[in-house]
Phi, psi and omega in degrees: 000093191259324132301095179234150188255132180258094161290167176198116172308302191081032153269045137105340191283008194326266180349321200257327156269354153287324185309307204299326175295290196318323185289314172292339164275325174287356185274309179288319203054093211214154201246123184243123187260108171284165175197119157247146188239087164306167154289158212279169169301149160261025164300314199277326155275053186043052157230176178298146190282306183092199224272194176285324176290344204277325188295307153327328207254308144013278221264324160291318169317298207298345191259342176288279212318327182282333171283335153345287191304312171291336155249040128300314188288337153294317200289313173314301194282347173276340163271031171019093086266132170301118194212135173234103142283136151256071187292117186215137188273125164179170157316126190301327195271290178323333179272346191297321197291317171311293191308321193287322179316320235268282175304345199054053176274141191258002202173119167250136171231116183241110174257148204253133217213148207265113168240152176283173183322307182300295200314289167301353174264003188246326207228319168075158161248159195301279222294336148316333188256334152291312110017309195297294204233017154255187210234333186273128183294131178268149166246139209231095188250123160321108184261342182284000000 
């Protein structure tokens, strides 16, 4: 198992799933790729950018997230683990499923959290839809 991939969301559960890439990663000795999947521009689902501050205010979310990500990806490589972060804006389940082709990944360790009905009929879940339509075995962690 030389690629496993972590996504991340940024709903607070980080920690429990940076533990699980490190155990697993320090087992394989394995190379761990974070990926957070912003939302796309809305240029790119067809609405108007709106004023500047709103582009501006954007472009600051997208530089948190990425330093997020660089340091989690430090935080890894200080356990010698091999760690690549990656922020890329698309549909979430479409752009992880192109990366693990993309990376050769080998193991997605994903976590998963219990939404009541609505949630899910409004919003449906990532990690279900993974499961769904990838090839690659997932590991599946529990966040509640």
């Amino acid at each position: 198992m030389k690629n496993i991939l972590l996504p991340i969301d940024f709903n607070g559960n980080e920690t429990l799933l940076l533990d699980k890439a490190t155990e697993i990663g320090k087992t394989f000795n394995s190379k761990v790729w974070l990926i957070h999947v912003a939302s796309p521009d809305p240029d790119f689902v067809g609405y108007d950018a709106g004023p500047q501050f709103i582009r501006d205010n954007r472009a600051s979310e997208l530089r948190e997230e990425h330093q997020k990500l660089q340091d989690f990806a430090k935080k890894l490589t200080t356990e010698n683990i091999e760690c690549e972060a990656l922020l890329i804006q698309g549909s979430t389940v479409e752009t992880i499923l192109k990366k693990t082709e993309k990376l050769n990944i080998d193991l997605i360790i994903i976590g998963h959290e219990a939404y009541g009905f609505f949630h899910k009929a409004l919003f449906g879940s990532v990690s279900e839809s993974l499961v769904k339509k990838s090839n690659i075995p997932i590991l599946v962690v529990p966040l509640d």
